[in-house]
N, C-alpha and C positions, 0 to 999 in steps of 0.2 A: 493888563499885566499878564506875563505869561508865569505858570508854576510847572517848576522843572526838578523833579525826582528822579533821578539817575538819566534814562533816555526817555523818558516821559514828557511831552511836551504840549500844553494843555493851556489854553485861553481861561485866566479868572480875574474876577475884579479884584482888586487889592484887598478887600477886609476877607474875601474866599483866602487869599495867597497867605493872609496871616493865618489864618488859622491852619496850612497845610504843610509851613511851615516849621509850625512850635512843635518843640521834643516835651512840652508838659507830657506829665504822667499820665494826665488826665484835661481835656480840652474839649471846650463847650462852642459852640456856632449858635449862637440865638439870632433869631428875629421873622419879624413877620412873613406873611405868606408874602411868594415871588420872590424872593429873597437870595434863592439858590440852595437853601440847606441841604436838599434830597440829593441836589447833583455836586456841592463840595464832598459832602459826605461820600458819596461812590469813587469820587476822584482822590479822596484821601485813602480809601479805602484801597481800592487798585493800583494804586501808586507805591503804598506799603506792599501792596500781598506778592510784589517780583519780589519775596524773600521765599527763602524754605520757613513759612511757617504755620498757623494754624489763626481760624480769624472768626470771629460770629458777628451777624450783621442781624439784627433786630429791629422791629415795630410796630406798635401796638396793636394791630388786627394783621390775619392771612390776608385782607384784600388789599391795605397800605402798603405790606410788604409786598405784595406778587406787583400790585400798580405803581409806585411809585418808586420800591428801595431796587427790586430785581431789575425791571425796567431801565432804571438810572443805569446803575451796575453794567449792564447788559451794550444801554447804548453807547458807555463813555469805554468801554472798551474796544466797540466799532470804530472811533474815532482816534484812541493810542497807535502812538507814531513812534519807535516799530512797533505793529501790532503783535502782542503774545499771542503763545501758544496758549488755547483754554481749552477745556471739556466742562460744557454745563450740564447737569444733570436734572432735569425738569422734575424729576417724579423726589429726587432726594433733596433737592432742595440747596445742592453744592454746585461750586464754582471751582476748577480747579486749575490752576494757573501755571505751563511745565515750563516755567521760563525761568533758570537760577534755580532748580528744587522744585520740588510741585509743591505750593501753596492751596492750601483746600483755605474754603471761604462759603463757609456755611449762615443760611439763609433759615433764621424761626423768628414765629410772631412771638409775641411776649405774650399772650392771651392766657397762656399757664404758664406765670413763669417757674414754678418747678418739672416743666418741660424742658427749661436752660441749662439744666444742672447736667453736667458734665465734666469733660477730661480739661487741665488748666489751657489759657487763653493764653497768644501773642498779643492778640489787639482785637479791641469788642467794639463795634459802632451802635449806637442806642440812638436810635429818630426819635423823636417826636417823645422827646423822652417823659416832656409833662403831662401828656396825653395817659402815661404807664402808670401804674402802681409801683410806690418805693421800693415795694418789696425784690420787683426786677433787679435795681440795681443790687439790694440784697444779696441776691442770690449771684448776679452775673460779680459783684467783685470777687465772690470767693474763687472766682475762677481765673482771674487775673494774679498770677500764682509764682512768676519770674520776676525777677528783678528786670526788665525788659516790658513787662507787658505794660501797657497802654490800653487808654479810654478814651474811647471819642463821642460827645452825644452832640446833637444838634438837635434844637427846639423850639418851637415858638414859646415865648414868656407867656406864663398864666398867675403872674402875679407872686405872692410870697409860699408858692407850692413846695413839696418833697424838693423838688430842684433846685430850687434855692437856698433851702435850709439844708442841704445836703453837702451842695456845692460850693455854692457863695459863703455860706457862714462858717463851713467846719473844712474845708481841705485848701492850707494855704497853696500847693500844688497844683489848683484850678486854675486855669487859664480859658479865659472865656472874649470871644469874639463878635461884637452884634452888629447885624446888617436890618437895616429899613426895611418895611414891606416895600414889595412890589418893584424893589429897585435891587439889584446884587451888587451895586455901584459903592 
């Protein structure tokens, strides 16, 4: 299947395309390793950020994010068709997008998440979000502050955790997608 945000045109399997799809408020990607989370997530991500807006991309350790979220991020923009215009900034840990507005798209681990706390959010991407402490989410919806903003987490399931009772049980607004390990199929 192919997923198509404005001029964005990007190879995903169909349960990736649901999820990048949905205008939830709030939208979940579960499922096991192999799966594709790390790379819908970046694709959802880059796909929203050709807006003028403001965006936080989080993960529970500096080495998850710099290996896996940046990475993602970094390669799936190699591959956009037309390719934006970016400035990534290694030491600031920002991605700035001049394509339609300049899109900043800022990169922190969750490892303190009173490190999060800042100015209000467009749209926040949480990996690996059962791996975090509740308190991340805590603290990042306070920041999700427009009538516009958006949440996106992707996570492997660890059972009836923060994320479930968070998400599944209290916000009829969740829309949540699961993909098999080892298959993104």
């Amino acid at each position: 299947m192919v997923a198509t945000t404005d001029a964005i045109v990007l190879s995903v399997y169909p349960k990736q395309a649901a999820f990048v799809e949905s205008d939830a408020q709030i939208n979940g990607f579960a499922g096991g390793r192999g799966c594709g989370k790390s790379e819908i997530g970046s694709i959802n991500l880059l796909s929203r950020a050709l807006r003028d807006r403001f965006y936080l991309a989080t993960a529970p350790t500096y080495p998850m994010l710099r290996d896996i979220n940046i990475a993602s991020a970094l390669s799936v923009l190699q591959r956009l068709r037309p390719k934006p215009k970016f400035t990534w900034s290694k030491s600031d840990l920002i991605l700035r997008i001049h394509d339609n507005g300049d899109s900043i798209i800022q990169f922190k681990s969750s490892e303190d998440p009173d490190m999060l706390r800042g100015v209000g959010l467009d749209w926040c991407w949480i990996d690996e979000a059962s791996l975090m402490r509740a308190y991340v989410w805590d603290v990042l919806s306070t920041r999700l502050d427009k009538a516009w903003s958006r949440a996106w987490i992707t996570t492997t399931p660890r059972g009836l955790d923060w994320v479930y009772e968070q998400f599944y049980l209290r916000l009829p607004r969740w829309r949540q997608v699961a993909g098999p390990s080892y298959s993104a199929s």
